[in-house]
Structure formats: C-alpha cells, structure tokens
PDB file as gemmi writes it, atoms N, CA and C in Angstrom:
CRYST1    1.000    1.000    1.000  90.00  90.00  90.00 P 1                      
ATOM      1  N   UNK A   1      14.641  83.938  75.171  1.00  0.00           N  
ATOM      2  CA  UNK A   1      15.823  84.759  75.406  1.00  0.00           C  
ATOM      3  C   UNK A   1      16.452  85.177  74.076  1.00  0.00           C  
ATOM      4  N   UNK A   2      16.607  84.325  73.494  1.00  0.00           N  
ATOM      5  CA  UNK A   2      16.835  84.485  71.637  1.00  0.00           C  
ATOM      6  C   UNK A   2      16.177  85.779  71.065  1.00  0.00           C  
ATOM      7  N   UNK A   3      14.721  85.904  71.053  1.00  0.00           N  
ATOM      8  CA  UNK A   3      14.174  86.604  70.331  1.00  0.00           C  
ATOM      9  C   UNK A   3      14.223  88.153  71.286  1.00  0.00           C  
ATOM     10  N   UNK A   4      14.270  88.213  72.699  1.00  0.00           N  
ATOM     11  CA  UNK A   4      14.509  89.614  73.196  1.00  0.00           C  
ATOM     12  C   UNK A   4      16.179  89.803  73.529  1.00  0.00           C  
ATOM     13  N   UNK A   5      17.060  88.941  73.198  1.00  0.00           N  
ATOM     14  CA  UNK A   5      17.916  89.165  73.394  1.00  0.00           C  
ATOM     15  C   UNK A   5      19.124  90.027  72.299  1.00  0.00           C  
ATOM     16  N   UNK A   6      20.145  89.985  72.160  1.00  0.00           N  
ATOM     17  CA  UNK A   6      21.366  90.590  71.618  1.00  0.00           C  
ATOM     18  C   UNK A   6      21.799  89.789  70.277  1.00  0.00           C  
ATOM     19  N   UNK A   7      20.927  89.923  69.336  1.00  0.00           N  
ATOM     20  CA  UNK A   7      21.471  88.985  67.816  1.00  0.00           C  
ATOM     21  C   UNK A   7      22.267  89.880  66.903  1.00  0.00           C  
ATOM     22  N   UNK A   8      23.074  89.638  66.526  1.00  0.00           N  
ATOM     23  CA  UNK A   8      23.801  90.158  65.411  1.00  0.00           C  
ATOM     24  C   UNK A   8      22.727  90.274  64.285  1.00  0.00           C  
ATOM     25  N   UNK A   9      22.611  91.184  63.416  1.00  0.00           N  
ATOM     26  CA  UNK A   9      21.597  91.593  62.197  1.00  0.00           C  
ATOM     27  C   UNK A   9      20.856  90.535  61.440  1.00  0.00           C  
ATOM     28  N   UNK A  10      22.379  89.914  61.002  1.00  0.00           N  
ATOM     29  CA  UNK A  10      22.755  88.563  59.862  1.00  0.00           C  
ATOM     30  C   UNK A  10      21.898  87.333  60.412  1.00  0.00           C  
ATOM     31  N   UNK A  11      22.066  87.585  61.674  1.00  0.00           N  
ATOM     32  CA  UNK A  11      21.011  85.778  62.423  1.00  0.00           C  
ATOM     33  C   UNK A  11      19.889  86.090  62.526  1.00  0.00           C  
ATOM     34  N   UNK A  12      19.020  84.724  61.713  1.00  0.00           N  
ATOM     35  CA  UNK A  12      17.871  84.807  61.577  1.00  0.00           C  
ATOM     36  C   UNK A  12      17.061  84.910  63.278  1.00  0.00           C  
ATOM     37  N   UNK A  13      16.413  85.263  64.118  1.00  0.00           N  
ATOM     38  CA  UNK A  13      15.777  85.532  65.046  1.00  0.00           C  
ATOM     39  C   UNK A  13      14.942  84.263  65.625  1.00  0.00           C  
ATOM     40  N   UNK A  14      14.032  83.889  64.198  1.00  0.00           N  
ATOM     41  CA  UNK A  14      13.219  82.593  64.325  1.00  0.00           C  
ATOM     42  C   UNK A  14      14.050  81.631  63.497  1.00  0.00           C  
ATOM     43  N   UNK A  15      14.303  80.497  64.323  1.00  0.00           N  
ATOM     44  CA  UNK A  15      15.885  79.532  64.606  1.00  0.00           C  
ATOM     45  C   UNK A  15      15.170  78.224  63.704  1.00  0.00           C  
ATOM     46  N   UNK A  16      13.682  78.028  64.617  1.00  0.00           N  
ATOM     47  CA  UNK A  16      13.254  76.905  64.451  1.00  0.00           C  
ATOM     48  C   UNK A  16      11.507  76.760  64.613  1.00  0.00           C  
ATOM     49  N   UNK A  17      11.578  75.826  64.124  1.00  0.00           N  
ATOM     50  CA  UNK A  17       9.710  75.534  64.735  1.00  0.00           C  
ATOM     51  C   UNK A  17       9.380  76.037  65.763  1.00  0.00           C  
ATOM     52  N   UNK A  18       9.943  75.929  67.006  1.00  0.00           N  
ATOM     53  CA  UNK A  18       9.270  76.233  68.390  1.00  0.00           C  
ATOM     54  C   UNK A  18      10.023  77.466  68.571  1.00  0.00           C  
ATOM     55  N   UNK A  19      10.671  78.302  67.832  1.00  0.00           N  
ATOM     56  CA  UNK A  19      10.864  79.975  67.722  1.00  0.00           C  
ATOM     57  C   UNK A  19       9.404  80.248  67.354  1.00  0.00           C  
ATOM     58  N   UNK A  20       9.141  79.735  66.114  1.00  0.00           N  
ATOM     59  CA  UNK A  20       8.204  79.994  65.302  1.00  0.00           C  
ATOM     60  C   UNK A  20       6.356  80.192  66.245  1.00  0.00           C  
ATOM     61  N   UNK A  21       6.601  79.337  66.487  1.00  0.00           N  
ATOM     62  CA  UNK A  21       5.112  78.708  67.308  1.00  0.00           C  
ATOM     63  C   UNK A  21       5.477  79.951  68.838  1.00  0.00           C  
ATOM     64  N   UNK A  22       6.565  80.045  68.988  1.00  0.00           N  
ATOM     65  CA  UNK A  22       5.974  80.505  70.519  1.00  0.00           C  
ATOM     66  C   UNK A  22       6.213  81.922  69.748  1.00  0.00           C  
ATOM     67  N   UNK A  23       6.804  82.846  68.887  1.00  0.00           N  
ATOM     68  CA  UNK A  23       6.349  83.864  68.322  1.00  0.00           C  
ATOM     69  C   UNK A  23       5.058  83.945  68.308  1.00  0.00           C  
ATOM     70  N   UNK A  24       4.619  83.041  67.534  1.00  0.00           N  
ATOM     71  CA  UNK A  24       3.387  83.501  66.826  1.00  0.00           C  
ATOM     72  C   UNK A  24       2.258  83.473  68.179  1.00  0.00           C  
ATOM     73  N   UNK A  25       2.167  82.745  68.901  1.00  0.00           N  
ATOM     74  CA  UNK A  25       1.675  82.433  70.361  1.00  0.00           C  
ATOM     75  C   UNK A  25       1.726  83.836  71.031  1.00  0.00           C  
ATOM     76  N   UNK A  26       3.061  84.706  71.384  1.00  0.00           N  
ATOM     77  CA  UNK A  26       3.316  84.973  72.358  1.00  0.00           C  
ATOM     78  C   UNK A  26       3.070  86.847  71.296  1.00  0.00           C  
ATOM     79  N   UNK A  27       3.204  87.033  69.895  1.00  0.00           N  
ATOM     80  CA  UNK A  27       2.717  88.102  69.410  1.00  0.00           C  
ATOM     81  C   UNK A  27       1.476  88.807  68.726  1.00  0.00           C  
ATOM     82  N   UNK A  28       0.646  87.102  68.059  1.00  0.00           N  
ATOM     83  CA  UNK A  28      -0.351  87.127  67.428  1.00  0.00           C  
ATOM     84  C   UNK A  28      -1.618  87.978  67.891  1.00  0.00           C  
ATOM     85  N   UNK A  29      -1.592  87.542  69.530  1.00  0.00           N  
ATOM     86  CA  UNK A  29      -2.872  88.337  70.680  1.00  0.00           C  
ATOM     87  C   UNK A  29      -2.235  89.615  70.262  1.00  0.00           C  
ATOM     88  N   UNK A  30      -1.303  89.895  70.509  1.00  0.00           N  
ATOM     89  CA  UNK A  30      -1.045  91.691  70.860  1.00  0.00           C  
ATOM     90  C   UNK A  30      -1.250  92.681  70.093  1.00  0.00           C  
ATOM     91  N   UNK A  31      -0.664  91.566  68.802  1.00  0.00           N  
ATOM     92  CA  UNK A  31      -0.671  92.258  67.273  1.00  0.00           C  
ATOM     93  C   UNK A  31      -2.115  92.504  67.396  1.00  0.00           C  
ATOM     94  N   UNK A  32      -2.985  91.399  67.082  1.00  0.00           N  
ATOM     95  CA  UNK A  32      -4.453  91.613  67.106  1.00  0.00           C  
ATOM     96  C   UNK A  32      -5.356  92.646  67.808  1.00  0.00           C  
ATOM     97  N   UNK A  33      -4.994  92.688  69.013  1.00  0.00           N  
ATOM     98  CA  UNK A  33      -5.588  93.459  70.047  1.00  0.00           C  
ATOM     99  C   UNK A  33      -5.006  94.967  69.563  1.00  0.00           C  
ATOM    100  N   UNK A  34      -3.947  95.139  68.982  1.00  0.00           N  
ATOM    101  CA  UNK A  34      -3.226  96.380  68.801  1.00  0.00           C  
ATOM    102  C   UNK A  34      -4.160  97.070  67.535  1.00  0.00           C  
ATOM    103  N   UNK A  35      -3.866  96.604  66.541  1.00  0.00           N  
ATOM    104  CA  UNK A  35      -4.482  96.724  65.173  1.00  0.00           C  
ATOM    105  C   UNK A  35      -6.201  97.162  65.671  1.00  0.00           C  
ATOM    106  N   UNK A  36      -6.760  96.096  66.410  1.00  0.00           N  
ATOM    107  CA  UNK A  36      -8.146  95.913  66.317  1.00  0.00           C  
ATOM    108  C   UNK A  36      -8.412  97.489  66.970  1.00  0.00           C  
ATOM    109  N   UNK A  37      -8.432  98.027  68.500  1.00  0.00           N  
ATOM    110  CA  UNK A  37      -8.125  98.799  69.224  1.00  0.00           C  
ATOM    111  C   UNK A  37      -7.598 100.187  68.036  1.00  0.00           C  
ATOM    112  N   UNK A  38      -6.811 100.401  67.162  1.00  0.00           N  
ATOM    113  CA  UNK A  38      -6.626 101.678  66.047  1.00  0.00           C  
ATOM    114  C   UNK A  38      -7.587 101.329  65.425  1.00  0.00           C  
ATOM    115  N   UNK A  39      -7.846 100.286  64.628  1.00  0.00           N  
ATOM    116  CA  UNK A  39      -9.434 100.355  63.962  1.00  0.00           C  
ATOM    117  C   UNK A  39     -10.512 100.678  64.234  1.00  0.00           C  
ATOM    118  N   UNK A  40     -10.391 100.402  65.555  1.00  0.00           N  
ATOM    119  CA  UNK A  40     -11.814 100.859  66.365  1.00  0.00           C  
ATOM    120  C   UNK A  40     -12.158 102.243  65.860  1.00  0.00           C  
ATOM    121  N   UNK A  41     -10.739 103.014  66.523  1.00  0.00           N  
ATOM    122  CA  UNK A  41     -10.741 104.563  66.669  1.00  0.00           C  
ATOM    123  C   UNK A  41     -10.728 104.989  64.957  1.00  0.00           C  
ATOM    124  N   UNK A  42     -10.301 104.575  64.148  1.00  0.00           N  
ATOM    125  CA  UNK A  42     -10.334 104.741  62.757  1.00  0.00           C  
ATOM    126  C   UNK A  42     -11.706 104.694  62.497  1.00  0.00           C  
ATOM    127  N   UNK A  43     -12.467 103.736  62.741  1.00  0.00           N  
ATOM    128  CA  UNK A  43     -13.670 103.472  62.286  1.00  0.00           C  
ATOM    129  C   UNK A  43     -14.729 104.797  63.099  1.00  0.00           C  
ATOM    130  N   UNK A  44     -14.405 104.933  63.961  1.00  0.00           N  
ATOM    131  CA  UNK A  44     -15.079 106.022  64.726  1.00  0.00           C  
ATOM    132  C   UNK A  44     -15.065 107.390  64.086  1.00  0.00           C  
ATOM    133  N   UNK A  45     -13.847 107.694  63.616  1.00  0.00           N  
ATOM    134  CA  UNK A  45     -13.300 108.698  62.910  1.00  0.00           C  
ATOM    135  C   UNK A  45     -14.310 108.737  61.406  1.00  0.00           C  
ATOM    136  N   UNK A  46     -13.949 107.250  60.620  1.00  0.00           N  
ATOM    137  CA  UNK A  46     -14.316 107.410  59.480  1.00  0.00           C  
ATOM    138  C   UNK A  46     -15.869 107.191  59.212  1.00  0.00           C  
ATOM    139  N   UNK A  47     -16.965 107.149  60.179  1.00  0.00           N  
ATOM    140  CA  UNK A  47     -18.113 107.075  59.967  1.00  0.00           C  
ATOM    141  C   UNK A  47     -18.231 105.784  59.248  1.00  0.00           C  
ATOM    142  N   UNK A  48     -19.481 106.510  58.155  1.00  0.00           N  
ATOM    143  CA  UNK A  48     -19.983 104.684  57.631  1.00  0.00           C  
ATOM    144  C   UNK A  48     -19.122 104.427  56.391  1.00  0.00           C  
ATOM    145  N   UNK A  49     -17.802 104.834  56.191  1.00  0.00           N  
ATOM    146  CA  UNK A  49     -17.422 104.462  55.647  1.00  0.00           C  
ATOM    147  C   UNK A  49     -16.819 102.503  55.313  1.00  0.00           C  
ATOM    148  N   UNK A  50     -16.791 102.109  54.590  1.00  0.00           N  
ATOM    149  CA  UNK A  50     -16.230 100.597  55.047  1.00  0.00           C  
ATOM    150  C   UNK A  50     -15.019 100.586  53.910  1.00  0.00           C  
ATOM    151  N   UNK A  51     -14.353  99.699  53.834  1.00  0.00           N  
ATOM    152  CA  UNK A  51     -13.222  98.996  52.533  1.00  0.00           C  
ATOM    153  C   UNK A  51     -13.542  98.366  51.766  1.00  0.00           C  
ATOM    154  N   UNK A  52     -13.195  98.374  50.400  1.00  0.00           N  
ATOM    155  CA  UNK A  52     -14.312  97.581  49.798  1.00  0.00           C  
ATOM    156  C   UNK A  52     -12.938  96.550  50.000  1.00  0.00           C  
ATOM    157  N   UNK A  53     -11.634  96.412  49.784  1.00  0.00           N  
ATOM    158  CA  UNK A  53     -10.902  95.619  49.820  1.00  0.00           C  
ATOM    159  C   UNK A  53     -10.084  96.006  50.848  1.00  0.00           C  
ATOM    160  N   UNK A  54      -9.207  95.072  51.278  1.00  0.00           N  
ATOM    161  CA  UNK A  54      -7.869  94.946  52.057  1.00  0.00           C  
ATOM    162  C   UNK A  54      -6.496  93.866  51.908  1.00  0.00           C  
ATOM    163  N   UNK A  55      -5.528  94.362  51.552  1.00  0.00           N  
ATOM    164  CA  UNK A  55      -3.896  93.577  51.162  1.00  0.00           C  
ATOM    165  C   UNK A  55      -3.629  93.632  52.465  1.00  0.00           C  
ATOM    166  N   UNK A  56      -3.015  92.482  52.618  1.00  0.00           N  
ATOM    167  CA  UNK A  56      -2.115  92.253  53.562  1.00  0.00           C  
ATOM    168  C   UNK A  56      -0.860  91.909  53.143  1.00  0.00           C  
ATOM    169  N   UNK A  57       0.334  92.920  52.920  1.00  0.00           N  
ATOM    170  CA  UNK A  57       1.647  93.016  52.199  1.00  0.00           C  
ATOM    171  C   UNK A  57       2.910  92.600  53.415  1.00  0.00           C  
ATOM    172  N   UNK A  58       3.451  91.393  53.735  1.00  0.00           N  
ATOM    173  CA  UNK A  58       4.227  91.172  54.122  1.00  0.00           C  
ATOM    174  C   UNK A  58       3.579  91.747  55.833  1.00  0.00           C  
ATOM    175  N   UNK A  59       2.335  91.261  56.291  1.00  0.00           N  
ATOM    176  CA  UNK A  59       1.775  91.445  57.491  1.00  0.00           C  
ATOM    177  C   UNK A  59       1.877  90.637  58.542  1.00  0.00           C  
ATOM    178  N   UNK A  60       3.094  89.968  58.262  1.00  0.00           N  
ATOM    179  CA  UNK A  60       3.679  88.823  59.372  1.00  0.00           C  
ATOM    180  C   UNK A  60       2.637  87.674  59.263  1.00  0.00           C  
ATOM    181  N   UNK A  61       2.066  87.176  60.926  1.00  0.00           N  
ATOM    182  CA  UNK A  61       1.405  86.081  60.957  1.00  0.00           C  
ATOM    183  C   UNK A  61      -0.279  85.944  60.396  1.00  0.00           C  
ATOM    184  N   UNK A  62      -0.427  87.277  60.085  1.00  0.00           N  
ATOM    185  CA  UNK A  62      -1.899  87.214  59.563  1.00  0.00           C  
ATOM    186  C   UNK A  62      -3.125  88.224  60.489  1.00  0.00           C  
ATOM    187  N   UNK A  63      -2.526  88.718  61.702  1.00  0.00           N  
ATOM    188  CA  UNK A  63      -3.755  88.477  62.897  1.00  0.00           C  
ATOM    189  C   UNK A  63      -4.162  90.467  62.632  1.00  0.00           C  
ATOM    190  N   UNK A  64      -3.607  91.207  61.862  1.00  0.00           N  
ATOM    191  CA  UNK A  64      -3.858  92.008  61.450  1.00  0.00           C  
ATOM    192  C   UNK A  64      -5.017  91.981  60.288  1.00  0.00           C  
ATOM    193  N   UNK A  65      -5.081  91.117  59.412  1.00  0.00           N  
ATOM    194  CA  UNK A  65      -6.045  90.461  58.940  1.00  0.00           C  
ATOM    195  C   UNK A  65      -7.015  90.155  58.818  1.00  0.00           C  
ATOM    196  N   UNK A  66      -6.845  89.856  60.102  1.00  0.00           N  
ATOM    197  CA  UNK A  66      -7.986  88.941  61.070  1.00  0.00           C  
ATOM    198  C   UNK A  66      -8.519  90.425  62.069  1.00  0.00           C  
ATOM    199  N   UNK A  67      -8.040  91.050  62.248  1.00  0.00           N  
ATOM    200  CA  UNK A  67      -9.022  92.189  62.652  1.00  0.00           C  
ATOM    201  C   UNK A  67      -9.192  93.106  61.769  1.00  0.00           C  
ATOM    202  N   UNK A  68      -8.715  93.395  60.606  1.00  0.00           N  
ATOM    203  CA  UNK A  68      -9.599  93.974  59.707  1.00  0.00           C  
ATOM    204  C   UNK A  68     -10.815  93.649  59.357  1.00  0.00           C  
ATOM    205  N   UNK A  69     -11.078  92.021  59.112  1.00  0.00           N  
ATOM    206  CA  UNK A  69     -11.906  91.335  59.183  1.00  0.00           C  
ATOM    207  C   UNK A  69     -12.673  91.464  59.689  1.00  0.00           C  
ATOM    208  N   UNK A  70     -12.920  91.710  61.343  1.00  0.00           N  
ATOM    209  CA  UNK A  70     -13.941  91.704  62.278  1.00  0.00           C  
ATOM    210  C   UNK A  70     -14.398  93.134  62.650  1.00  0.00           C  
ATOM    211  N   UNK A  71     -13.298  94.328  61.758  1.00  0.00           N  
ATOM    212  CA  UNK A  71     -13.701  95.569  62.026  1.00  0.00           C  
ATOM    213  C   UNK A  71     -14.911  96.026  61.113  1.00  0.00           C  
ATOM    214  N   UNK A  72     -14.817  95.600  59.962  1.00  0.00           N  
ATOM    215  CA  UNK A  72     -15.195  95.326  58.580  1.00  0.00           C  
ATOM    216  C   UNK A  72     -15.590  93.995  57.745  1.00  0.00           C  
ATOM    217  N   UNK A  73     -16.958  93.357  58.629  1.00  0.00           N  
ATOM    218  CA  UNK A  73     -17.370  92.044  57.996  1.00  0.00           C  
ATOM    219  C   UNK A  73     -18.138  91.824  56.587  1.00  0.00           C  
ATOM    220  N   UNK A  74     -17.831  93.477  56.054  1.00  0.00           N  
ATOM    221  CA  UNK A  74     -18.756  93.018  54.731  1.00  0.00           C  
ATOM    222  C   UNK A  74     -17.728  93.794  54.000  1.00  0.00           C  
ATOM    223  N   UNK A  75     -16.504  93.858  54.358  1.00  0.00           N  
ATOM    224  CA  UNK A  75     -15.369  93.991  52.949  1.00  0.00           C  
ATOM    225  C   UNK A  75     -15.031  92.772  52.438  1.00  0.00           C  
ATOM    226  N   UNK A  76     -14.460  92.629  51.504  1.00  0.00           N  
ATOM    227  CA  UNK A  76     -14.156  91.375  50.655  1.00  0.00           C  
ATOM    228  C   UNK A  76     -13.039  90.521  51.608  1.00  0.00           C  
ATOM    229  N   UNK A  77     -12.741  89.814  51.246  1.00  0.00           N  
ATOM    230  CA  UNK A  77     -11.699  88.981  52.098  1.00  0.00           C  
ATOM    231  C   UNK A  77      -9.899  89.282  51.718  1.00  0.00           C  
ATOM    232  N   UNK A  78      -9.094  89.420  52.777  1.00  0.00           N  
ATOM    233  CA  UNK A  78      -8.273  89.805  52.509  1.00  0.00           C  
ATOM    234  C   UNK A  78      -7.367  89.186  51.206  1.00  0.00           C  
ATOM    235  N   UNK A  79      -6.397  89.615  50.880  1.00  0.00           N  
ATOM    236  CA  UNK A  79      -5.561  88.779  49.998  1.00  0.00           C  
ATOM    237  C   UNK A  79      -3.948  88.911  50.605  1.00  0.00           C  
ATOM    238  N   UNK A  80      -3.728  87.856  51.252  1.00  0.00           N  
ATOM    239  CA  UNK A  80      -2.149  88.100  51.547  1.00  0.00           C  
ATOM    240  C   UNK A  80      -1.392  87.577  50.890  1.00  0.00           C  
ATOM    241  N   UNK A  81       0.111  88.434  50.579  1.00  0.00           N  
ATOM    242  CA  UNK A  81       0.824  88.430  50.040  1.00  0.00           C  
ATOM    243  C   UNK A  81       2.224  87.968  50.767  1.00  0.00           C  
TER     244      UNK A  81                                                      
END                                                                             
C-alpha cells in the first residue's frame, strides 16, 4: 500500500528490508520481461548487429542487465554503476 499509495516526495518509498525484497520480487519479472520483449524488437530491427559493451547507469535492481545479457550473449559483461 506504501509503494502504490500517496507519499509526499521527501519519503523515501522503500522504508525497509521487506519494502525492498517485495519491490524487487514484485518489479524485477516485469522490468525483465519489459526490457527483454524491446530488445527483441530492437534486435530484429538491428540485424547482426551485437554490443560490444553495455553500462548499466543507475538501472535499479539489475534485471535490465540481465536481459541485455540474454539478448546479446557474446557482448562483454555489463558494468553497473
């Protein structure tokens, strides 16, 4: 209720550990599935192109990452920041 609910700007959103964990639980799939799903169509678009690298700049829990990864198994490994 916290995290879809009515917070003032200033309050942090994720309170505690089990903010934390059921975030990451309850966004990590979607994120993933979201990202993976535009890559697809990117990759379709961009032929045989591949990455030779990929940053992950303030990409939350990682799972964006993690499907670059599997879109692109012979780019280098990400580096998050």
């Amino acid at each position: 209720s916290h995290y879809r609910g009515v917070v003032p700007t200033h309050a942090p959103v994720l309170r505690d550990r089990s903010d934390v964990a059921a975030y990451a639980a309850y966004r990590m799939p979607a994120t993933f599935e979201a990202v993976r799903s535009a890559l697809g169509a990117f990759r379709d678009a961009a032929g045989p192109w591949t990455p030779a690298t990929h940053t992950d700049i303030g990409g939350g829990t990682g799972s964006a990452s993690w499907a670059v990864a599997e879109a692109w198994e012979d780019a280098e490994t990400p580096v998050a920041t």
